[in-house]
C-alpha positions in Angstrom: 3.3 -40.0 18.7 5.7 -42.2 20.6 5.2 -42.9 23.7 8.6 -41.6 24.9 10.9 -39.1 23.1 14.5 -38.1 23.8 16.8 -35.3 22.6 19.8 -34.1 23.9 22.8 -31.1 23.1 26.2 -30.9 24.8 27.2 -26.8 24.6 30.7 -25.2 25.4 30.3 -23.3 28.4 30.1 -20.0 26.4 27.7 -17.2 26.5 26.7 -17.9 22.8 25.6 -21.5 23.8 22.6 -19.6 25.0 21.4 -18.8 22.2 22.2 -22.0 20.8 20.3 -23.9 23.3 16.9 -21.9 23.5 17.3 -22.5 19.6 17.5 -26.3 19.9 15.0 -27.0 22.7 12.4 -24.7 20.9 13.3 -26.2 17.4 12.7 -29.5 18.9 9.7 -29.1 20.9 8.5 -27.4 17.3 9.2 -30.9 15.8 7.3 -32.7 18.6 3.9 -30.5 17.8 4.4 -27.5 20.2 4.3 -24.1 17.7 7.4 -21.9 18.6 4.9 -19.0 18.5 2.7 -20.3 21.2 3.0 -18.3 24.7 3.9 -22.2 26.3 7.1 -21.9 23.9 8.1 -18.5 24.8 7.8 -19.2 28.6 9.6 -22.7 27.7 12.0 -20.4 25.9 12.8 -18.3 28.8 13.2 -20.7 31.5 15.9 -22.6 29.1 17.7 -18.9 28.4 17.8 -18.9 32.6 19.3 -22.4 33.1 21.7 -22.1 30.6 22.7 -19.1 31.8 23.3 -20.3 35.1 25.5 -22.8 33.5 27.6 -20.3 32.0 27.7 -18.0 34.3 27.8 -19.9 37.9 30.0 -22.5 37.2 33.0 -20.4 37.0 35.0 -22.3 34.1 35.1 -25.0 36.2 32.1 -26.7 33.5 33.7 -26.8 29.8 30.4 -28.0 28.7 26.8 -28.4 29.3 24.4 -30.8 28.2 20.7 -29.5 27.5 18.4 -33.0 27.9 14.7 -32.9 26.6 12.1 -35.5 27.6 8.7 -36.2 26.4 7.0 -38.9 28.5 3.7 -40.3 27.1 2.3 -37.0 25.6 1.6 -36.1 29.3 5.1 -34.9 30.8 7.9 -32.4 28.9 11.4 -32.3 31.3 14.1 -30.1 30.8 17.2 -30.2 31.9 20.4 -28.9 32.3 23.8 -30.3 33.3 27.0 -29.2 34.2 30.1 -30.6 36.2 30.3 -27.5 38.7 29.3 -29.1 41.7 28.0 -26.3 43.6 23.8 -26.5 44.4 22.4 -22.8 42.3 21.6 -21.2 46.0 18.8 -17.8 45.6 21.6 -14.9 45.4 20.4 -11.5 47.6 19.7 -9.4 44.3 19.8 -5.8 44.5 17.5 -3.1 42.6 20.2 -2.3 41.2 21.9 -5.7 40.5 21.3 -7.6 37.1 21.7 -10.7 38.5 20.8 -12.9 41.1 16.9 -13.5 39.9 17.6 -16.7 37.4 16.3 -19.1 39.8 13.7 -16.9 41.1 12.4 -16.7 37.6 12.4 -20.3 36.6 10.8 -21.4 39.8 8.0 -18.9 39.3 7.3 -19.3 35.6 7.9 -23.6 36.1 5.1 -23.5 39.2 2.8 -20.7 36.7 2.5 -23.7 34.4 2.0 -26.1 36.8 5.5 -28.0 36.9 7.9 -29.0 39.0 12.0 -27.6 39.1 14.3 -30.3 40.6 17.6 -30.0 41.1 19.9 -33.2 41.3 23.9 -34.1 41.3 25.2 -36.5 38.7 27.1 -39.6 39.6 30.3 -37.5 38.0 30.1 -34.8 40.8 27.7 -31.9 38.7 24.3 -31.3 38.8 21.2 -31.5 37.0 18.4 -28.6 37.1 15.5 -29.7 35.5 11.8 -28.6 35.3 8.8 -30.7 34.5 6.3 -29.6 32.7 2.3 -31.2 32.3 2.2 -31.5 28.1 -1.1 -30.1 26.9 -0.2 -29.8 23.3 -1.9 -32.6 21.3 0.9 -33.3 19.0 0.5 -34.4 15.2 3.1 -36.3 13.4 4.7 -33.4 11.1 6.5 -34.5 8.3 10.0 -33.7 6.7 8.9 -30.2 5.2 7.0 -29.2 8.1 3.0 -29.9 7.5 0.9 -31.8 9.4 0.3 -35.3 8.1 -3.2 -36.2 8.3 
């Protein structure tokens, strides 16, 4: 495998983009060697439903878009990030029992540190912000070829 690989998505700040986006990171993870029916993929999957979902939702149309960026470092580090113009920091909301909200960072935080990463969050030069996690990358990826076997 390469020794660095790059992907990236730019999403309308919509609540369908969600979908969209856990669909691309997972497709493309799936493309770099990581089964989408692993338990590392469904935890990747949720922490990339949360950030988008903060871009949607916490930005407050003041983001048309966000970009989803996905980063493979020498088979030894996976980032993910997530960008949008709003330039507000996410800041831990008081969340209720009875609120359905307010957890998203909580949530990536926790499930980022269970797999022994890092969340960052950073502004852009253009006055947004990046959240990112990093990831260690424990899946020893095989080259997989156009219809999806493993080449030997």
């Amino acid at each position: 495998m390469a020794d660095h690989l790059e992907a990236s998505v730019t999403l309308p700040s919509d609540p369908a983009s969600v979908s969209a986006a856990r669909t691309y990171v997972i497709g493309t993870l799936a493309e770099w060697g990581l089964p989408a029916d692993t338990e590392v993929a469904d935890t990747i999957r949720l922490i990339v439903s949360e950030l988008a979902t903060n871009a949607v939702q916490h930005t407050f149309g003041q983001s048309p878009t966000f970009t989803v960026d996905i980063l493979l470092d020498r088979d030894e580090q996976l980032r993910i990030g997530v960008t949008d113009s709003h330039p507000r920091f996410p800041k831990r909301l008081p969340a209720a029992v009875q609120q359905d909200n307010g957890r998203g960072m909580v949530i990536i935080r926790w499930l980022t540190a269970e797999c022994g990463g890092k969340l960052r969050v950073r502004p852009t030069r253009e006055g947004g912000k990046t959240v990112s996690i990093e990831l260690p990358w424990t899946v020893r990826a095989e080259p997989v070829s156009a219809a999806g076997q493993q080449e030997p």
